[in-house]
Every structure is written in C-alpha cells, then in structure tokens.
N, C-alpha and C positions, 0 to 999 in steps of 0.2 A: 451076795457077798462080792464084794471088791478088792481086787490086788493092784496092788503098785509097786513096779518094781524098778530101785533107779539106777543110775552108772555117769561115770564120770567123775568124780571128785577126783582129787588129788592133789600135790604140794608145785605150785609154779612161783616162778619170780614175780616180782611186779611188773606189769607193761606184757606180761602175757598172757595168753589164752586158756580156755576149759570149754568143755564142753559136755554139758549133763543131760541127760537122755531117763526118762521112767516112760514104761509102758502099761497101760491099765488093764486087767482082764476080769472077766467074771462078768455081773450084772450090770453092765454101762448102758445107760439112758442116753439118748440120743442127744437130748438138752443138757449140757454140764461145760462146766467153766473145768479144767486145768489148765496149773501153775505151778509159782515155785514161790517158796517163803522160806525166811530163814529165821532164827534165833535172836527177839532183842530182847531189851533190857525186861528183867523181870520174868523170862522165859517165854514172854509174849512170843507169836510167831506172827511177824510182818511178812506183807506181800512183795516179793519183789518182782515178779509177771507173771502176769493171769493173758489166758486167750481162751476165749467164749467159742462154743462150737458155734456160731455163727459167724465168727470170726473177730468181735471186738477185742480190742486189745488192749490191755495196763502195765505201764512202768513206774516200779519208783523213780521217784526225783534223782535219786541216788546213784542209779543203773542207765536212766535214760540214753541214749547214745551209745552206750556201750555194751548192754548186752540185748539179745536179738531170742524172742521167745517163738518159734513155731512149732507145726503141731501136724500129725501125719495121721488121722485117724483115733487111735487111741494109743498115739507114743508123743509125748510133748519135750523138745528140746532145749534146750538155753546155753544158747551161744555165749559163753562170756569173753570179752576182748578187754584190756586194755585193762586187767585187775588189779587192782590197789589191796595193799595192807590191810583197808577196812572192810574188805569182801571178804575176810577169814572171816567164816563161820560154818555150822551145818546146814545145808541146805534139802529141804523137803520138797520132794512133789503132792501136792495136794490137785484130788478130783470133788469136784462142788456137782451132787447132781440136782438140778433146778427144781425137779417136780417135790421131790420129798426134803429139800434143803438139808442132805445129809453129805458131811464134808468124812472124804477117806484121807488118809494118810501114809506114805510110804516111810521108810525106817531112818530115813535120812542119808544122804552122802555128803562127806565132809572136803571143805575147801580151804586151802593153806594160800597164803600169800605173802612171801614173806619182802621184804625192801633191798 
C-alpha cells in the first residue's frame, strides 16, 4: 500500500507564487514516475508535471516556464511562479509505479487564483 501525502495549496493573487509538496510512503518501487495533475473538463485529471525517478521530465504547454517540478526521494515539489486565474483548480499528487502500472493518488490540495 501507498500513501500520499500533499501540502501547499492555497488562495494567492495572480503574478504570485505556491508551492505544493506530497511525500509517498509505504511500498514505493524504485522505478515510478511522480507528478502533479489537476481537474479538467469532464473530471478528467490532466498532467501538469511528471518527473521520472530517473529523472525525465514533462510539462504541460500551459505550465511550461512557469512552474518547476522536482523531486527529493520520495517527496515531489511544484514550484508554481507566476499563476494565472486559469491555475485555480485542485491539484493531485499522483505516484505511477512502473513494474505493476498501478497509479496512487493523494486526496488533492486545492489552488485559488484570484485577478
């Protein structure tokens, strides 16, 4: 079994910062991708960065430049800078462990951005 547990959310201006932090315990395989996704249309949950324990990294289109996903072990961070109106959402830490493709989930923290 897998825990995620995450921190950071909260209500900023626009042109401000956050920064969200989940750390994994329990059964973590050495090979696994965590990330962060958030809430779209349809209750889909999009990727907004993923970092590969070997280290590749993914940003959305949407994030690129502005926010900064690293990863300390088994605590993965995301730096957000410069957030916009359309980053209100809730945001998930998600652990992908490679061998058995079983994705965990933490409970979400939520982010405000207001103009």
């Amino acid at each position: 079994q897998v825990q995620l547990v995450e921190s950071g959310g909260g209500s900023v201006q626009a042109g401000e910062s956050l920064r969200l932090s989940c750390t994994a315990s329990g059964n973590i395989f050495s090979a696994n991708t965590m990330g962060w996704f958030r809430q779209g249309p349809n209750n889909q949950r999009w990727y907004v960065a993923t970092l590969w324990s070997e280290g590749t990294l993914n940003y959305a289109e949407s994030v690129r430049g502005r926010f900064t996903i690293t990863r300390d072990k088994n605590t993965v961070h995301l730096q957000m800078n410069n957030l916009k109106p359309e980053d209100t959402n809730v945001y998930y830490c998600n652990l992908l462990v490679h061998s058995s493709r079983t994705n965990y989930w933490g409970e979400g923290t939520r982010v405000a951005v207001s103009s």
